[in-house]
DOMITI-587143 format. One record per residue: y, x, z of N, C-alpha, C in turn; residue in one letter; chain; residue number from 1. Coordinates in steps of 0.05 Angstrom, whole numbers, plus 5000, padded with zeros to 4 digits. Layout:
residues N
nY: Y | nX: X | nZ: Z | caY: Y | caX: X | caZ: Z | cY: Y | cX: X | cZ: Z | drenlo: a | sero: A | torvo: NUM
...
END
This chain:
residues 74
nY: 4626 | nX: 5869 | nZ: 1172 | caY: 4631 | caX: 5893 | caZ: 1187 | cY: 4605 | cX: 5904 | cZ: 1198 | drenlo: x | sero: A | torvo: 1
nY: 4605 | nX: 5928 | nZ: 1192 | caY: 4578 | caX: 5943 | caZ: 1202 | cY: 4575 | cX: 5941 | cZ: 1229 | drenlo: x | sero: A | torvo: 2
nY: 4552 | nX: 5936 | nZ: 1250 | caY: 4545 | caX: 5941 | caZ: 1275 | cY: 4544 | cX: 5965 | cZ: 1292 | drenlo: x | sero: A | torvo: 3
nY: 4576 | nX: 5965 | nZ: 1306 | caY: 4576 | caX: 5994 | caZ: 1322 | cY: 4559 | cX: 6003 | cZ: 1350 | drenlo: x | sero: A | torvo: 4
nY: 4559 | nX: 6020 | nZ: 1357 | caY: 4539 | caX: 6027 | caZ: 1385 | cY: 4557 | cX: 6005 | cZ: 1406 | drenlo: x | sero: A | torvo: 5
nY: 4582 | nX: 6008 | nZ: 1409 | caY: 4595 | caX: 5987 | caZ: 1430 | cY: 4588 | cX: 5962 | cZ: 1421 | drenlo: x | sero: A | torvo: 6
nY: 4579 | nX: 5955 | nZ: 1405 | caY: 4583 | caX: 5928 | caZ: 1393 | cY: 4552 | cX: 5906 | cZ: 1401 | drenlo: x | sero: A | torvo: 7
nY: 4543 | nX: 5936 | nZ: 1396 | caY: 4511 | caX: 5928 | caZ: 1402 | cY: 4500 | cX: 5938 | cZ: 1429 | drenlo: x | sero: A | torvo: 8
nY: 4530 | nX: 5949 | nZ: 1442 | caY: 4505 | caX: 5947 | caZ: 1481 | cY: 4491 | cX: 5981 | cZ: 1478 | drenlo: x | sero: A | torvo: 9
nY: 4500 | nX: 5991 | nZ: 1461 | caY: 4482 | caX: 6022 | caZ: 1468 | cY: 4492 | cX: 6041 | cZ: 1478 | drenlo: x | sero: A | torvo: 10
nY: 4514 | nX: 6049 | nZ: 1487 | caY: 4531 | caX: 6068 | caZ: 1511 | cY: 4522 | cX: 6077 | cZ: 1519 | drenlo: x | sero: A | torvo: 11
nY: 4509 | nX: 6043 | nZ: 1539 | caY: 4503 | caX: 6042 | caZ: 1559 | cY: 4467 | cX: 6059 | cZ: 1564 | drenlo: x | sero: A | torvo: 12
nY: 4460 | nX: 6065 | nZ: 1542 | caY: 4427 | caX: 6073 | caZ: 1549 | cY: 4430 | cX: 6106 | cZ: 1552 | drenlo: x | sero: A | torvo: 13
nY: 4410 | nX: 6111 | nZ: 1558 | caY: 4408 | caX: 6141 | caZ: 1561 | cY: 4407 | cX: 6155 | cZ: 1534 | drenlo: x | sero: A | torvo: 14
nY: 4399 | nX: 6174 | nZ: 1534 | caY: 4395 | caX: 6198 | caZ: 1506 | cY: 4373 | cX: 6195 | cZ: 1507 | drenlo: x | sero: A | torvo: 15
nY: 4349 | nX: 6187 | nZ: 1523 | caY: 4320 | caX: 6184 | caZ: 1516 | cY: 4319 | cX: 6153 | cZ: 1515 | drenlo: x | sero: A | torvo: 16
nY: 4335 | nX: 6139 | nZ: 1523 | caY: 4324 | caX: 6108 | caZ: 1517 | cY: 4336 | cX: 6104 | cZ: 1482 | drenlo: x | sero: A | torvo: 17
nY: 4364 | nX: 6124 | nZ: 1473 | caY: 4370 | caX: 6123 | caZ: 1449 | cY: 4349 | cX: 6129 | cZ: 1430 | drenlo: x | sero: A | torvo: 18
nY: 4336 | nX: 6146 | nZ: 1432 | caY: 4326 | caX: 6161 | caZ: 1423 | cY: 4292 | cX: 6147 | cZ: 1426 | drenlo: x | sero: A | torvo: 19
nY: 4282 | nX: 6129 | nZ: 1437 | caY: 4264 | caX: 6112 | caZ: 1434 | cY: 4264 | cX: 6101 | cZ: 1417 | drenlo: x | sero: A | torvo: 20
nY: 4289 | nX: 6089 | nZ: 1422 | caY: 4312 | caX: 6058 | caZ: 1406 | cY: 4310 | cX: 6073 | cZ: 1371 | drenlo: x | sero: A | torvo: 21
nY: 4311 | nX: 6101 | nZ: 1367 | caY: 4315 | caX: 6114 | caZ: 1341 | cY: 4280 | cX: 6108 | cZ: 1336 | drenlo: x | sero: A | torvo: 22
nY: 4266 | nX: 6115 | nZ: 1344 | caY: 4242 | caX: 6120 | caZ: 1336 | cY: 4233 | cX: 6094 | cZ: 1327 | drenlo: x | sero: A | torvo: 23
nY: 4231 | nX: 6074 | nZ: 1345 | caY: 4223 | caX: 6047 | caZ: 1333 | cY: 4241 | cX: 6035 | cZ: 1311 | drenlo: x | sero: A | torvo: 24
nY: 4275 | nX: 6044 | nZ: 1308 | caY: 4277 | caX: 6034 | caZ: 1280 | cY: 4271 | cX: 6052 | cZ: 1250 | drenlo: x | sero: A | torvo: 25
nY: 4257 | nX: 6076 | nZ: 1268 | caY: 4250 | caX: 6092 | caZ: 1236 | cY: 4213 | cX: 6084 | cZ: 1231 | drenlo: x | sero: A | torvo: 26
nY: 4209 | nX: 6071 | nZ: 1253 | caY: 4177 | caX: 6059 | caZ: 1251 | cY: 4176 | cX: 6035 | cZ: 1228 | drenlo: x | sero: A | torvo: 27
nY: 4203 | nX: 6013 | nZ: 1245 | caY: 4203 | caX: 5989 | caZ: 1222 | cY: 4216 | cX: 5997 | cZ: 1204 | drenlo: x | sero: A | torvo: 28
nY: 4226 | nX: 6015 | nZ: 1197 | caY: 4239 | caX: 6022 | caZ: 1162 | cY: 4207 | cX: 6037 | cZ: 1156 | drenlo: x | sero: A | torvo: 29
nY: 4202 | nX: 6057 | nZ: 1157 | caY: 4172 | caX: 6060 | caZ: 1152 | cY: 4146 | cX: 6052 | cZ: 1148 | drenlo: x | sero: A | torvo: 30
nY: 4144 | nX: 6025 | nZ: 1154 | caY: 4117 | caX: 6009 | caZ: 1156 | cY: 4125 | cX: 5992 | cZ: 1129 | drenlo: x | sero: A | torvo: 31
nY: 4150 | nX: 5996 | nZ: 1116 | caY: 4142 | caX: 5976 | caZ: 1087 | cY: 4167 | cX: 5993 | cZ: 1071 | drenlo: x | sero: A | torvo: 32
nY: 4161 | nX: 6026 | nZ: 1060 | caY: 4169 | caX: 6041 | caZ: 1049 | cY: 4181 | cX: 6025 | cZ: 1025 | drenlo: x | sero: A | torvo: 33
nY: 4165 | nX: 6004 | nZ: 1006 | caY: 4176 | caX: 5986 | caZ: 0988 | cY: 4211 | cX: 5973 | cZ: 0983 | drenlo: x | sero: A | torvo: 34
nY: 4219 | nX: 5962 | nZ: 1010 | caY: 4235 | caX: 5956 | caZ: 1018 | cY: 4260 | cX: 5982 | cZ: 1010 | drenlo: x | sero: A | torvo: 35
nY: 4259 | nX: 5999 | nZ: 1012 | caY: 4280 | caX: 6018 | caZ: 1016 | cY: 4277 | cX: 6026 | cZ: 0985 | drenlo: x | sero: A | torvo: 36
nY: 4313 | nX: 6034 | nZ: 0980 | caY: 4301 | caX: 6045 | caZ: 0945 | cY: 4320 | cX: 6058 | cZ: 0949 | drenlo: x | sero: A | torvo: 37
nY: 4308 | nX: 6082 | nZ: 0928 | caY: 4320 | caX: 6115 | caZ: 0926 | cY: 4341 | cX: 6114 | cZ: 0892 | drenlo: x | sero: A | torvo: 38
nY: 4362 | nX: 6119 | nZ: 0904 | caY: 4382 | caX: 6115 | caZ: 0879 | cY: 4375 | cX: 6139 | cZ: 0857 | drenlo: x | sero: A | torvo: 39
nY: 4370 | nX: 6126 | nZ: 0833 | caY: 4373 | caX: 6148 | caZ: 0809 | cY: 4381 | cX: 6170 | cZ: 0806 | drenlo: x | sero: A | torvo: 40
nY: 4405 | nX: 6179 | nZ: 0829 | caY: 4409 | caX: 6210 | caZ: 0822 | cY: 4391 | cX: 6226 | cZ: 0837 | drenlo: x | sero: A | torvo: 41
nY: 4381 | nX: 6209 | nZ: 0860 | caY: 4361 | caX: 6221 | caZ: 0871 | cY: 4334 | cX: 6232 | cZ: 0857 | drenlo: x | sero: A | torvo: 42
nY: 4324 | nX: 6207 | nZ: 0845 | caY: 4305 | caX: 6215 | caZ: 0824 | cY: 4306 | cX: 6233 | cZ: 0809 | drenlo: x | sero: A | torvo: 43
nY: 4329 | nX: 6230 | nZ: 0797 | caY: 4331 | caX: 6256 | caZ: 0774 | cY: 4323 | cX: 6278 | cZ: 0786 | drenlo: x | sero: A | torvo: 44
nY: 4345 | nX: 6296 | nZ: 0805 | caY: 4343 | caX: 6305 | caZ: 0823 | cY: 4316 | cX: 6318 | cZ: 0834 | drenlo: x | sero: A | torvo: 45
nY: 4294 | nX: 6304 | nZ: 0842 | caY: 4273 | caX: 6304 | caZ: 0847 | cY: 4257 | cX: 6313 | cZ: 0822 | drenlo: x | sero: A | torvo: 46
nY: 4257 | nX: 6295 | nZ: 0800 | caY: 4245 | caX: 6307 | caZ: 0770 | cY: 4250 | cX: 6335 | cZ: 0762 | drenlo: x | sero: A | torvo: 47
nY: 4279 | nX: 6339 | nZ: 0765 | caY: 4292 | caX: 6362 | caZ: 0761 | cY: 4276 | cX: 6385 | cZ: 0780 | drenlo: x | sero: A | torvo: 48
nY: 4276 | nX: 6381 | nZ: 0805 | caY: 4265 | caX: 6399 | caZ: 0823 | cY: 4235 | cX: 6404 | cZ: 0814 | drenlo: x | sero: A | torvo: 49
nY: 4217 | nX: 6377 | nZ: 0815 | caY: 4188 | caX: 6385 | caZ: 0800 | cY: 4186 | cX: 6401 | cZ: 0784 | drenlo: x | sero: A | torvo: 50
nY: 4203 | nX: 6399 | nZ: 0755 | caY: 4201 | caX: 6409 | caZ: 0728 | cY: 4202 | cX: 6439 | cZ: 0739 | drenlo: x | sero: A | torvo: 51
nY: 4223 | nX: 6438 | nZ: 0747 | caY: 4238 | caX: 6478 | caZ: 0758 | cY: 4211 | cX: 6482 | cZ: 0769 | drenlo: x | sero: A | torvo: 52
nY: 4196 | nX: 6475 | nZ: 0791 | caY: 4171 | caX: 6482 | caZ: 0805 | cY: 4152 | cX: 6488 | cZ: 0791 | drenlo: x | sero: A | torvo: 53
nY: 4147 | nX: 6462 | nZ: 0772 | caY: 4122 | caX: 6476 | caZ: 0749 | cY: 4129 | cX: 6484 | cZ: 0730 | drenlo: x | sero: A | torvo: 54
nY: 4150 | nX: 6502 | nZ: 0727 | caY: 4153 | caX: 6515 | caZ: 0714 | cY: 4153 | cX: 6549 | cZ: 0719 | drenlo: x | sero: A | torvo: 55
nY: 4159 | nX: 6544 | nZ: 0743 | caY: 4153 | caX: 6577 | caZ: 0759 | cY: 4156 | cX: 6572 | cZ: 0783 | drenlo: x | sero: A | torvo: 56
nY: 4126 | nX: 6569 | nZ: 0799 | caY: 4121 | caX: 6555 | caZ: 0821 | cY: 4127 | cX: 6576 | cZ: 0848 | drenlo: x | sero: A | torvo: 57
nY: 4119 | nX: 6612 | nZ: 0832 | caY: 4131 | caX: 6620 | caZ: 0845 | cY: 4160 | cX: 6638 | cZ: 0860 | drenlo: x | sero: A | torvo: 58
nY: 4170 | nX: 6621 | nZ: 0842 | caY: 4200 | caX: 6620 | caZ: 0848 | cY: 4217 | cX: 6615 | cZ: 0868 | drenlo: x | sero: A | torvo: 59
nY: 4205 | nX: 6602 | nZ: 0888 | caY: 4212 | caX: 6594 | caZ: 0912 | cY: 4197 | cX: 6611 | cZ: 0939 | drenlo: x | sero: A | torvo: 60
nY: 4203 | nX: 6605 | nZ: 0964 | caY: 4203 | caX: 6608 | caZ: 0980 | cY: 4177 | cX: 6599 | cZ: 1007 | drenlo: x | sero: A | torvo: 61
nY: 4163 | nX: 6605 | nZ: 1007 | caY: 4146 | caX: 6591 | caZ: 1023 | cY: 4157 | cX: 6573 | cZ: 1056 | drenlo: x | sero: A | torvo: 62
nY: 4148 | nX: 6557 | nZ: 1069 | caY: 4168 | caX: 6550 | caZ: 1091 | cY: 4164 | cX: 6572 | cZ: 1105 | drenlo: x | sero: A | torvo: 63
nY: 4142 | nX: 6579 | nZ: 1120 | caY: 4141 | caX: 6607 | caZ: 1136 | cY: 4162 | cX: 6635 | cZ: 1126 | drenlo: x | sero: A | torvo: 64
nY: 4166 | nX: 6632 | nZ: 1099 | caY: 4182 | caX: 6660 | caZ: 1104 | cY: 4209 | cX: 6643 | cZ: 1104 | drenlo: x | sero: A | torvo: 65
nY: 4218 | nX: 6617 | nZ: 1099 | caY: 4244 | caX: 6616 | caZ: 1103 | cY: 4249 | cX: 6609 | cZ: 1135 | drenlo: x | sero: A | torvo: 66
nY: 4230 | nX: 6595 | nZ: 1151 | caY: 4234 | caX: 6602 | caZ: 1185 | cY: 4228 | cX: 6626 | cZ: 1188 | drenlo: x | sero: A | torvo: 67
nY: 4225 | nX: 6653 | nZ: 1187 | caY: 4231 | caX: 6676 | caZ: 1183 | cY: 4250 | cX: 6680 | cZ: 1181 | drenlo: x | sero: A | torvo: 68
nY: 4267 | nX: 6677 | nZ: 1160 | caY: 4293 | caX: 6691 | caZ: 1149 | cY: 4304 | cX: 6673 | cZ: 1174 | drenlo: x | sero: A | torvo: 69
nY: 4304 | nX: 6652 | nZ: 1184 | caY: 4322 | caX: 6640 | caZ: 1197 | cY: 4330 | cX: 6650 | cZ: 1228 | drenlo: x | sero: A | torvo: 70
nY: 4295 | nX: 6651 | nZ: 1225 | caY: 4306 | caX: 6665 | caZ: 1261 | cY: 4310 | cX: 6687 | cZ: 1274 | drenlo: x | sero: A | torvo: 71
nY: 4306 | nX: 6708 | nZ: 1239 | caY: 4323 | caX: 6729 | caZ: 1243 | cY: 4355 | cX: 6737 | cZ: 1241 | drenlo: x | sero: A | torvo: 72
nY: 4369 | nX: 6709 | nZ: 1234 | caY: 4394 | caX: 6713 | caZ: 1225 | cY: 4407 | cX: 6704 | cZ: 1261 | drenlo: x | sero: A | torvo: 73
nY: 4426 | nX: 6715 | nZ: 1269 | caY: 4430 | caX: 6712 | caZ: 1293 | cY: 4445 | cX: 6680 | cZ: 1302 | drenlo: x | sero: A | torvo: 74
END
């Protein structure tokens, strides 16, 4: 059975002590990227997206004009 927030004592912490608590477990999943593996549809997925890119790179969107469009939408 998976380990719930009651289970493991976290209720009880604040939204900044959670939120510490988040940072240091995305530090140790991050310090050995190896460990973690990206399922095949992902990949594809990803290939797929490259290919479309170099294939007409400017087909897309730059990030600045899509936070643009965003924070003009109400």
């Amino acid at each position: 059975m998976p380990a719930m927030p009651a289970m493991l004592g976290l209720g009880g912490l604040s939204v900044e002590e959670r939120m510490m608590l988040l940072e240091e477990l995305w530090d140790s999943l991050s310090a050995d990227p190896e460990q973690l593996s990206v399922p095949e549809s992902q990949k594809a997925d990803l290939d797929k997206r490259l290919a479309a890119f170099v294939e007409n790179p400017k087909a897309g969107s730059s990030w600045e004009d899509v936070k643009a469009r965003l924070k003009g939408q109400p």
